[in-house]
N, C-alpha and C positions, 0 to 999 in steps of 0.2 A: 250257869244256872244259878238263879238267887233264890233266897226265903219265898218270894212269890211263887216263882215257878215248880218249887219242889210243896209250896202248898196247893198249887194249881194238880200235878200229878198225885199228892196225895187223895184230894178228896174227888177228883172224878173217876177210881180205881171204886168207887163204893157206888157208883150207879147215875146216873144221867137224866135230870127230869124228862118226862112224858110232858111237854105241855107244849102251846101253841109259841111259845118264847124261849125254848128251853134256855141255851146261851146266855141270855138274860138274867134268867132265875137262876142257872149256877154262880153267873159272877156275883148277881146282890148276895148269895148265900155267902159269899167270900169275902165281899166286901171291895168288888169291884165294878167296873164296866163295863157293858159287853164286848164292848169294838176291844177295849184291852184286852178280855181273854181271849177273845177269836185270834187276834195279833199274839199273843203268847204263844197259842198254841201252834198257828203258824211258823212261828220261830224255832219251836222247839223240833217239829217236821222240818221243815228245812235244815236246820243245825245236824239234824238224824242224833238227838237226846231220844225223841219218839221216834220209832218206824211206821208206825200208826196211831191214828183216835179213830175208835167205830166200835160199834155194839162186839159184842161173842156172840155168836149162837150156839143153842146147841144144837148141829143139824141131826143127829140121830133122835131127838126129841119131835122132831119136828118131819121124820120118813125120809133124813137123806141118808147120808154117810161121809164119814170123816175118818182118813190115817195118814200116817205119818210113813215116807216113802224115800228112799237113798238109790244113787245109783253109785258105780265105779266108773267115773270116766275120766278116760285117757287125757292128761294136763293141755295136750296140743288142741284138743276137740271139748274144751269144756266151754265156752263161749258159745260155741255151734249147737252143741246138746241141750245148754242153757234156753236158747231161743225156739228150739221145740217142746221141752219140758212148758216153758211158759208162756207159748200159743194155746197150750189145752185152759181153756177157761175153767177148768174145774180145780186148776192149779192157783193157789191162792199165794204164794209167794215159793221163791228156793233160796237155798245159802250153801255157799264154799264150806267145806270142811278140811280141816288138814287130819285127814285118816284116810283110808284104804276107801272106805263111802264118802267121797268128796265131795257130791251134791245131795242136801236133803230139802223135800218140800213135801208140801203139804196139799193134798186133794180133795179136795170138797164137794159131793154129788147132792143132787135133789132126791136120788133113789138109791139107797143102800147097795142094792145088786150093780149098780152102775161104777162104785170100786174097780170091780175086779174088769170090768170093760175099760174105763180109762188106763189102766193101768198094761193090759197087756196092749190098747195101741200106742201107748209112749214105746213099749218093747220093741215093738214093729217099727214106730218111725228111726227109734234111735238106733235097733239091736247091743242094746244092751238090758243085760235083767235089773229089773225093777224087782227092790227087796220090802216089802209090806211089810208094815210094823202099824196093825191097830190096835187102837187103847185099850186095851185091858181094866184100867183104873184111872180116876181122874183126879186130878191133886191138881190146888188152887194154890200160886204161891204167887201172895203182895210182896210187892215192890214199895215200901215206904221210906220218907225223906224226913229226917229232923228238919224242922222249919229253922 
C-alpha cells in the first residue's frame, strides 16, 4: 500500500459523490484518473487491504433491522455451519473467531421483527443457539493513513 492508496482510503471514508460520474469526480478530487482509481481499488479488494467498498446503511432508519449474532461451533463442523449461516441472504458476511463464540456475523432485515425470525431458523437449520447482540449505541471509528 503506497501514499496513493492510503490517500484513496483516506478521503472516500468521508463520503462518495451522488452524481452521474461519481468515479470520475472522486479521482479529479484527488488528482487522478478514473480507470486508476477503479484499478486501485480493485487491487486493494483483491489484495483483501479492503474487504469491502459500498455505502453503510442505516437499515433501522430506514424499517429494517440490524445485530450482530455469534454462534459455538464445534471446529470439525465449522465449514458446514459456515455455509448455512451464509445461505440466509439476510447474512451479510461471518468471521472465525478464536473464543468460545467462533463464528460472528452479521444479519440485516428489511423488517425489524424479521431479526428474531432469521435468527431462530439458522437455530433450526444448524441446532445450535444463536446468541443476539443488538446495538445499543453506535460509535464511528475512522480508519486514517498518513499519506
Amino acid at each position: 500500500m503506497d501514499s496513493v492508496d492510503r490517500a484513496i482510503i483516506n478521503e472516500l471514508q468521508g463520503g462518495f459523490p451522488l452524481s452521474p460520474q461519481p468515479y470520475a469526480e472522486a479521482a479529479r478530487k484527488m488528482g487522478l484518473s478514473e480507470d486508476v482509481l477503479i484499478g486501485r481499488l480493485e487491487m486493494l479488494l483483491a489484495e483483501g487491504i479492503l474487504t469491502r467498498f459500498g455505502p453503510m446503511f442505516h437499515a433501522e432508519r430506514m424499517g429494517g433491522g440490524l445485530t450482530l449474532a455469534a454462534l459455538q461451533v464445534p471446529e470439525k463442523d465449522f465449514d458446514r455451519i459456515a455455509e448455512i449461516v451464509n445461505g440466509f441472504p439476510e447474512v451479510a458476511h461471518n468471521y472465525q473467531r478464536d473464543h468460545k463464540l467462533n463464528m460472528w456475523f452479521v444479519v440485516a432485515t428489511e423488517r425489524a421483527d424479521r431479526i428474531a425470525e432469521v435468527i431462530a431458523e439458522i437455530e433450526e437449520k444448524t441446532r445450535l443457539n444463536v446468541h443476539n447482540m443488538p446495538k445499543i449505541e453506535e460509535f464511528y471509528v475512522g480508519l486514517r493513513f498518513e499519506a
